[in-house]
C-alpha positions as CSV (number, residue, x, y, z in Angstrom):
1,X,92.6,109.9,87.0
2,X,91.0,106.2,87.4
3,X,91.8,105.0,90.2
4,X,92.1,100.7,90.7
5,X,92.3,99.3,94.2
6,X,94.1,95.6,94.2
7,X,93.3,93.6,97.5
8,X,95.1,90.7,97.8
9,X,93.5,87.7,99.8
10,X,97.5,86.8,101.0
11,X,96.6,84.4,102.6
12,X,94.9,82.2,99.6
13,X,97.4,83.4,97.1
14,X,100.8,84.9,97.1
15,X,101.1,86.6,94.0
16,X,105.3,87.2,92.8
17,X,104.1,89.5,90.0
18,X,102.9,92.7,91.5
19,X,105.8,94.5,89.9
20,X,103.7,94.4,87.1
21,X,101.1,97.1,88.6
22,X,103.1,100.2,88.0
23,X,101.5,103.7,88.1
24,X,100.0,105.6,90.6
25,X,96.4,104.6,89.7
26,X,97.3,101.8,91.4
27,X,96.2,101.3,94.8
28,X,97.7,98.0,96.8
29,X,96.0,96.3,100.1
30,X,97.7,93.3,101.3
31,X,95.3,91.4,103.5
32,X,97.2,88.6,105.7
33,X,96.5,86.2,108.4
34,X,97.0,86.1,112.0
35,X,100.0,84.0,111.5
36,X,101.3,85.2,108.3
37,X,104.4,87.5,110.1
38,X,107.1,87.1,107.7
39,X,107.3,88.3,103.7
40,X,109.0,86.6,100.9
41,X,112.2,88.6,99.6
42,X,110.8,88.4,95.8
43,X,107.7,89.6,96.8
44,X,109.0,92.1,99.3
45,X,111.1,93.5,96.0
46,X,108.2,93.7,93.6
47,X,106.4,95.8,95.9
48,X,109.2,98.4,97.2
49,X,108.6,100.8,94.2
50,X,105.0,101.2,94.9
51,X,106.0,103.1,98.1
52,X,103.1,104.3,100.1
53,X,100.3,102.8,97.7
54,X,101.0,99.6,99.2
55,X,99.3,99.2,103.0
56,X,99.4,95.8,104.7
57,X,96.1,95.0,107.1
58,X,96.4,92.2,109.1
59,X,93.8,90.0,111.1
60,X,93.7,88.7,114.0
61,X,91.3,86.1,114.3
62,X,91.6,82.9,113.2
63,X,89.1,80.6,111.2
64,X,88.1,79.7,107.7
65,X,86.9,82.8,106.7
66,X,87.7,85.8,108.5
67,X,90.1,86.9,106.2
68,X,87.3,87.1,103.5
69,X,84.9,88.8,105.9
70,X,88.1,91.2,106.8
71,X,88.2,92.3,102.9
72,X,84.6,92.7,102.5
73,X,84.1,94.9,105.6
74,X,87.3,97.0,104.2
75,X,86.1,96.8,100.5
76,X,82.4,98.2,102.2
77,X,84.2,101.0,104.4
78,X,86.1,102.4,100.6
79,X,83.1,102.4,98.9
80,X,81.9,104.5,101.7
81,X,84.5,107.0,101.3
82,X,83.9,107.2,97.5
83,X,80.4,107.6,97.9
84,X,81.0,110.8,100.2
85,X,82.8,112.0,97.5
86,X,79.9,111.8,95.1
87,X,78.7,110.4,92.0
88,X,81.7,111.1,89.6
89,X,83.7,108.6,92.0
90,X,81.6,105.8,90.5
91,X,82.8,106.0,87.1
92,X,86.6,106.1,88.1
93,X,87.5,103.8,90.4
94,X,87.5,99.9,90.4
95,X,88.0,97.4,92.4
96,X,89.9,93.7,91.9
97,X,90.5,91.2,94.6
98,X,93.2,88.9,94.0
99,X,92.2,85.3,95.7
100,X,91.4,81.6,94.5
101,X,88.1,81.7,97.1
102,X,84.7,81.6,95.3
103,X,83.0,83.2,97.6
104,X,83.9,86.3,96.4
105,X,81.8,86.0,93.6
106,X,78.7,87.5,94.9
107,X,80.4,90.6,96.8
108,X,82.0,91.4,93.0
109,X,78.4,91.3,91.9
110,X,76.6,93.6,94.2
111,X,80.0,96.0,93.5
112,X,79.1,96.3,89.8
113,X,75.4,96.7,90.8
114,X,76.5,99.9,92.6
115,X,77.7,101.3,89.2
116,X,82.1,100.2,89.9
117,X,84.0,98.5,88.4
118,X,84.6,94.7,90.0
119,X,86.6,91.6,89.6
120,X,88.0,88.8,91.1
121,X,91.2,87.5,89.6
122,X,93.4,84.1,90.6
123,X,96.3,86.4,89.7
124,X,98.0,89.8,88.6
125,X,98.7,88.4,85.5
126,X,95.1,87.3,85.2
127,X,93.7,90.3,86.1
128,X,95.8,91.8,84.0
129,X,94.6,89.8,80.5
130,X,98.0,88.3,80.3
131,X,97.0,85.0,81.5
132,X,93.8,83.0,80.6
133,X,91.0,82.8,83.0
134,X,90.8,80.0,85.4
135,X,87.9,77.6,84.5
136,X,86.9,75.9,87.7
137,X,83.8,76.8,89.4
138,X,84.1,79.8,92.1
139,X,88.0,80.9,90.0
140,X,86.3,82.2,87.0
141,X,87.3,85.5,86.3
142,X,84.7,88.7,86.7
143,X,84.2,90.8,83.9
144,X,84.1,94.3,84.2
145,X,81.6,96.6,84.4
146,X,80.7,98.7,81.2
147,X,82.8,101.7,80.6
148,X,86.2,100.7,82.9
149,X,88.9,99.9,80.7
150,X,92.6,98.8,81.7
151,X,92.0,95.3,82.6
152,X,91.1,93.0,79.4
153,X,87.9,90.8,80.0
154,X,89.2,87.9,78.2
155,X,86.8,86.5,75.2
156,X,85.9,82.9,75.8
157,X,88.0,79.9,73.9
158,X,86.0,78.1,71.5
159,X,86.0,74.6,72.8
160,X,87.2,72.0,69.5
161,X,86.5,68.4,69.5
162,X,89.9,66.2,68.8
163,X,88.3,63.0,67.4
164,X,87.3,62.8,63.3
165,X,83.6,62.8,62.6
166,X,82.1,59.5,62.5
167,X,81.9,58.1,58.8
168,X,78.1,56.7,58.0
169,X,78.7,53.2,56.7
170,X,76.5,52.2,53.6
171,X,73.6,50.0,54.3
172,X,73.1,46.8,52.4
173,X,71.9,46.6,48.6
174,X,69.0,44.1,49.5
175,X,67.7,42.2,46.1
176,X,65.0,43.3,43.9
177,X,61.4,43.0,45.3
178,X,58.2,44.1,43.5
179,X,57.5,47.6,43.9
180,X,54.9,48.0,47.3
181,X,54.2,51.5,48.0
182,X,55.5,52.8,51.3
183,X,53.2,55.1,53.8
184,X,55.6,58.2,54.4
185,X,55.6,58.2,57.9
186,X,54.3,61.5,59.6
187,X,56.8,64.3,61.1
188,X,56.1,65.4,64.3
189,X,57.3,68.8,65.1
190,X,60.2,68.8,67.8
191,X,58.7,70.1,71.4
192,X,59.3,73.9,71.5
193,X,61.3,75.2,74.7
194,X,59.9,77.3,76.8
195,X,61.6,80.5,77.6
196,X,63.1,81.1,80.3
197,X,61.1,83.8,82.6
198,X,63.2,86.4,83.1
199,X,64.5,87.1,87.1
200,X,64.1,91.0,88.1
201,X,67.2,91.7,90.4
202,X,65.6,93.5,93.7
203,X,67.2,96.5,94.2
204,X,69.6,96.5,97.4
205,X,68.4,99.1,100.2
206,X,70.9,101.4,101.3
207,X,72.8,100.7,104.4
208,X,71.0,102.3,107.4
209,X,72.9,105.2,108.7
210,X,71.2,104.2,112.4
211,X,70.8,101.3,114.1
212,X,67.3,99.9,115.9
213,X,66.4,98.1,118.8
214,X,66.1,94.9,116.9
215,X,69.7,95.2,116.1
216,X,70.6,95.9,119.3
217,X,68.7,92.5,120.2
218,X,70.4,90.2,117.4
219,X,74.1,91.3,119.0
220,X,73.1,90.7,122.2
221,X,71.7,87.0,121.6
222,X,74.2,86.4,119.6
223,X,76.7,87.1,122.2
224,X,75.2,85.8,124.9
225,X,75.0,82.2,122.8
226,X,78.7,82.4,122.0
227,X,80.2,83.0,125.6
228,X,83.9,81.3,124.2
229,X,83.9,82.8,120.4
230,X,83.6,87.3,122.0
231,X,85.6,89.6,120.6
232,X,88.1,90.8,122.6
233,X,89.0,94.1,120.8
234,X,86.9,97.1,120.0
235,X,87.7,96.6,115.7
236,X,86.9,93.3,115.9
237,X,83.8,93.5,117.9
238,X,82.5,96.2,115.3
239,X,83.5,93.9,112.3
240,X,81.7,90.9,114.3
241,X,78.6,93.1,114.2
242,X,78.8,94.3,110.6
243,X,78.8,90.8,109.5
244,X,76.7,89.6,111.9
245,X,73.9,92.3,110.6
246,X,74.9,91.9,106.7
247,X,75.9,94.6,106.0
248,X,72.3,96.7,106.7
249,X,74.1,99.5,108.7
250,X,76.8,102.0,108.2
251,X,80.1,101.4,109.8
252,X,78.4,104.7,112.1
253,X,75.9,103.3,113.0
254,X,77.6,100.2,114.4
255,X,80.0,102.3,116.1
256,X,76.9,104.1,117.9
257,X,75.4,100.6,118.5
258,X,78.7,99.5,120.4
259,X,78.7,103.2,122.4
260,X,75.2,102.1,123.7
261,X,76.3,98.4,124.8
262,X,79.0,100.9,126.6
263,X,77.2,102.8,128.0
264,X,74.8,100.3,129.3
265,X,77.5,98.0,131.2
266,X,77.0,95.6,128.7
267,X,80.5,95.4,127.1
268,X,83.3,97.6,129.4
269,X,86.6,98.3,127.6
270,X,90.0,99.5,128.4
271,X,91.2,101.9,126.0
272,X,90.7,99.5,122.5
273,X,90.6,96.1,124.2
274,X,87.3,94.0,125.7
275,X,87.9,93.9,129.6
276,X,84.4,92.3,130.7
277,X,81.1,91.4,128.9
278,X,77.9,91.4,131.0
279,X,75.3,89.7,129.2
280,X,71.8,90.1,130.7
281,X,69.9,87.1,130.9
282,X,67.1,86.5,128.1
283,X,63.7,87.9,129.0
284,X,61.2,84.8,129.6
């Protein structure tokens, strides 16, 4: 069975139409904001019959875009889980996220690279085909990767002009003059384009499945030069990191880079949450 995860970027859009998404191949994540604690009645009663395929994930930091970072790091821990599965997983699941934000454009890309479906849509109804694609830079709607099926990839609108082609008015009859004959003027060919050279995507390297000293390093100077913005939870400190690093490590490895600050005295917790960070001073 395909299988078609919708994240929602609640926090940039509010769709009322999820009642639309019925089936079990759908898959519902509802990302919200620190502040967002109350739900909409319509909303809350378009997404009662989708039972436990609907999860809510909340964050708790503030700022422009954590929530976006918060849905990448999710989308990146799924594909994970699908990978671990093994190749076959590929070919049957997708993956839409439902936000205004163009900065979601680039994540849906590298998805498709990866051989899954991908999308980013400014609604359900959008996502769905129902609705035409937003035109404005960073809304434009992601087509889907070759062989999913299920959500239309609408064709392009031909674009008609509204004013009357312009009508050539007739030149002058000028009076007879004797005949002179008349050089024909040369034509020069129009300059040819160049074409374009053609851009060879690098292929992405796989995620490390350990992390290295150097990593270890980068965390530790970027704490140390942030004393006010620390984590102050475990999830959030490991989220922190796998943004910080881009993504080059596996959500293990991170965890094992965190267990080392531990274990050092660099970072000491209590149970989930960040009690004291002791920063060692930067080697001259």
């Amino acid at each position: 069975m395909e299988l078609t995860y919708i994240l929602v970027d609640f926090e940039n859009v509010q769709p009322p139409d999820m009642g639309l998404l019925s089936g079990d191949q759908y898959q519902l994540r509802i990302f919200r904001g620190p502040h967002q604690n109350k739900l909409d009645f319509d909303i809350a009663e378009s997404l009662q019959p989708h039972g436990d395929r609907v999860k809510y994930i909340q964050s708790d930091r503030h700022g422009k875009n954590a929530l976006d970072f918060h849905i990448a790091f999710y989308m990146g821990r799924l594909l994970q889980e699908l990978e671990a599965n093994g190749p076959s997983a590929n070919r049957n699941t997708r993956f839409v996220v439902i936000s205004k934000d163009g900065g979601f454009d680039a994540l849906m890309s590298h998805v498709q690279s990866l051989g899954y479906g991908a999308m980013k849509a400014a609604s359900i109804r959008q996502a769905l085909g129902l609705d035409e694609p937003v035109t404005e830079p960073g809304c434009a709607l992601q087509p889907m990767a070759a062989g999913n099926v299920g959500f239309a990839t609408p064709s392009p609108v031909a674009q008609i002009s509204s004013k009357p082609p312009a009508v050539k008015k007739a030149a002058p009859v000028a009076k007879a003059q004797p005949a002179k004959p008349i050089a024909t003027p040369k034509k020069t060919a129009p300059p040819q384009a160049k074409p374009a050279k053609a851009t060879e995507k690098k292929p992405q390297p796989p995620a490390r499945k350990t992390h290295g000293p150097e990593d270890k390093e980068k965390v530790i100077e970027n704490l140390r030069l942030h004393p006010k913005k620390r984590p102050v939870k475990r999830q959030t400190l490991e989220n922190h990191i796998m943004s910080l690093l881009g993504g080059c490590v596996t959500a293990k490895a991170v965890r094992g880079l965190v267990a080392g600050l531990e274990n050092e005295g660099i970072i000491k917790f209590s149970e989930n949450k960040i009690d004291e960070y002791k920063i060692p001073k930067r080697k001259k």
